[in-house]
ZAPA-164107 format. One record per residue: x, y, z of N, C-alpha, C, O in turn. Coordinates in steps of 0.2 Angstrom, whole numbers, padded with zeros to 4 digits, always signed. Example, Ala and Ser with C-alpha at 12.3 -4.5 7.8 and 13.67 -1.06 7.14 Angstrom:
<atoms>
+0066-0028+0039+0062-0022+0039+0066-0016+0039+0071-0017+0042+0064-0011+0035+0068-0005+0036+0064+0000+0039+0067+0006+0040
</atoms>
This chain:
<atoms>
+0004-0006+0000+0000+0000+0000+0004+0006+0000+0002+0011-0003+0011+0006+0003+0016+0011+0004+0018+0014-0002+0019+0020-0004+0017+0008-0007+0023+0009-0013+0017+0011-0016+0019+0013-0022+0011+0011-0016+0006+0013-0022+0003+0023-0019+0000+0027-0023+0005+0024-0015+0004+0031-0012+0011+0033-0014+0010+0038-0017+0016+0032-0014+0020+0033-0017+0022+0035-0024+0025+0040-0026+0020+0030-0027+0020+0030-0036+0013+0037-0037+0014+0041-0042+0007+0037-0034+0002+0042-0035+0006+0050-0033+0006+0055-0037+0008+0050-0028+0012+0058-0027+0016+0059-0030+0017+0065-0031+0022+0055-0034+0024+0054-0039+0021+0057-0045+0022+0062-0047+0017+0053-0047+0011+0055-0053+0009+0062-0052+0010+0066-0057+0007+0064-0046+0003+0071-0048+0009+0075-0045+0008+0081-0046+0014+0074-0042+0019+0079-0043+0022+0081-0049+0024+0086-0049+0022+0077-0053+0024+0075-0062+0020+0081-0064+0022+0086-0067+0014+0079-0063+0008+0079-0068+0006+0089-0066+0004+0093-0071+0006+0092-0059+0008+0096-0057+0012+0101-0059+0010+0106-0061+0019+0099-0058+0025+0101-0059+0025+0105-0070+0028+0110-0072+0021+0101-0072+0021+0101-0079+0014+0107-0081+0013+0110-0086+0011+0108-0075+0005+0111-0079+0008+0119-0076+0008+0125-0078+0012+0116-0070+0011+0123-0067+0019+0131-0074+0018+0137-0075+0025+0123-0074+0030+0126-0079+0026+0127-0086+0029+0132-0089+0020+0125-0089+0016+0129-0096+0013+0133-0092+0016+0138-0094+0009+0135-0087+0006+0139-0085+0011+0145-0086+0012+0148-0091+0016+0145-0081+0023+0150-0080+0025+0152-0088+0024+0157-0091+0028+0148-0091+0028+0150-0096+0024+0154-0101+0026+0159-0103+0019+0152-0101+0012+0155-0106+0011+0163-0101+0011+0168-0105+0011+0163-0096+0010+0171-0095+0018+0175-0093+0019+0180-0089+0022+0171-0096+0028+0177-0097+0030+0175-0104+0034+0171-0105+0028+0178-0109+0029+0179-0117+0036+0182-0118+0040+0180-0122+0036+0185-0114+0047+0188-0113+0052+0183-0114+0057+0183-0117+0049+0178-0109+0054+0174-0110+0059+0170-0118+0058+0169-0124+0067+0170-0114+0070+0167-0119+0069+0162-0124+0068+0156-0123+0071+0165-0130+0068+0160-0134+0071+0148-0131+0068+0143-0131+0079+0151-0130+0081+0145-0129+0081+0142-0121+0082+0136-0119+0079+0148-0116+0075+0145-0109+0067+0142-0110+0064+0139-0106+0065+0145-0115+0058+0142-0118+0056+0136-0118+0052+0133-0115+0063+0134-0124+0065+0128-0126+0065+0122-0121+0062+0116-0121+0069+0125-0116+0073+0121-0111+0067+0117-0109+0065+0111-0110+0063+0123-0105+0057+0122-0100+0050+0118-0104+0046+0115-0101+0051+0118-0108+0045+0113-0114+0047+0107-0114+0043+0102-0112+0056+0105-0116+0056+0099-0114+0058+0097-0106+0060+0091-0106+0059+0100-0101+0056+0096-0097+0050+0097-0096+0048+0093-0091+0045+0101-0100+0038+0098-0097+0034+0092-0103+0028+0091-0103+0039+0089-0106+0037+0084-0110+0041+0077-0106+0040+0071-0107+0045+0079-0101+0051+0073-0099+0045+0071-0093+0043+0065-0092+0042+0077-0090+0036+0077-0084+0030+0073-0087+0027+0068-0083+0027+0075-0093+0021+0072-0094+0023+0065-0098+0017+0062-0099+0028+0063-0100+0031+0056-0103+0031+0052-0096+0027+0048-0096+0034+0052-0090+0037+0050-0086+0030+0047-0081+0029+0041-0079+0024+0052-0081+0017+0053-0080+0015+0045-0081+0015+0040-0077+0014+0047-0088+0009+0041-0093+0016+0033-0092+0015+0028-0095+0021+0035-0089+0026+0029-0089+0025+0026-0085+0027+0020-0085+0023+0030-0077+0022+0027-0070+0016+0025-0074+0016+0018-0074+0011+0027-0077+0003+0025-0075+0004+0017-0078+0001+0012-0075+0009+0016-0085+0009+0009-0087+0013+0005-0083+0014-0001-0085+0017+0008-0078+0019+0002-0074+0024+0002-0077+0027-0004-0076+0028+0007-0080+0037+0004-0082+0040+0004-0077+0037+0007-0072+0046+0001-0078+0048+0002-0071+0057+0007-0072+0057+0012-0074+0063+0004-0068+0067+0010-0069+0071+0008-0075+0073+0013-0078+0072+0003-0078+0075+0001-0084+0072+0004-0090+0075+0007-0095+0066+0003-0090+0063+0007-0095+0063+0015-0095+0065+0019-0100+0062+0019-0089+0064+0023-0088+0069+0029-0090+0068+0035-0091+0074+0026-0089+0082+0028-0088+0082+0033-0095+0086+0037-0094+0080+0033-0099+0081+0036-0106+0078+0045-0104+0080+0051-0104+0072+0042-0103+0067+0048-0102+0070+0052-0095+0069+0058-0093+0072+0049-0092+0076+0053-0083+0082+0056-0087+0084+0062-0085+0084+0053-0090+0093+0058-0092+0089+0063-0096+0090+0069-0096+0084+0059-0099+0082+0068-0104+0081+0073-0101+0082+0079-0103+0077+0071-0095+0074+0078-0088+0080+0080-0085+0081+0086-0084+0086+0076-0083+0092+0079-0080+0096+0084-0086+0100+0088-0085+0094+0080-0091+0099+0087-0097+0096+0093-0100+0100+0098-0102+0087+0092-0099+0084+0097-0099+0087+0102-0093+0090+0107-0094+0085+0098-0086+0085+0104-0080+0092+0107-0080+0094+0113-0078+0097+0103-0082+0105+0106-0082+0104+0112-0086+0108+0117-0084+0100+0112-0092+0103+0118-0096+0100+0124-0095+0102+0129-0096+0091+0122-0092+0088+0129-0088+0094+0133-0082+0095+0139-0081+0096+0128-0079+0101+0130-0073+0106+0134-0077+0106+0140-0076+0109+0131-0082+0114+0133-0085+0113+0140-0088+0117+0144-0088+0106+0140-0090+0105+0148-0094+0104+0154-0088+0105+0160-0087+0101+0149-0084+0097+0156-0076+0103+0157-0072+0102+0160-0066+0109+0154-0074+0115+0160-0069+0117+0167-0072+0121+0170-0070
</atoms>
């Protein structure tokens, strides 16, 4: 029961975390073209990983879509110093 309350906070932290980065995004039009960028695909890495918990992949299957969200977030970091 532990691990399925887990995997749910998971999900809507995912699921969350992606509506609130389009929202943020959509009402600052200023924003950089290539922090834009960034920020879209980690909210594609967020709602990939969503639909990935819900079919039950596990971390082997995952591993591809996780390094994309750590390469996204590195370069947002990279651009906001």
């Amino acid at each position: 029961m532990q691990q399925f309350a887990v995997t749910v906070s998971v999900e809507q932290a995912l699921l969350a975390g992606s509506v609130y980065l389009t929202t943020t995004l959509a009402d600052q039009p200023a924003t950089p073209r290539d922090l834009a960028t960034a920020v879209r695909k980690l909210v594609n890495v967020f709602q990939e990983l969503t639909i990935d918990y819900l079919n039950g992949q596990g971390n082997p299957e995952l591993e591809p879509t996780l390094r994309a969200g750590d390469d996204a977030t590195s370069t947002i970091q990279g651009l906001c110093k």
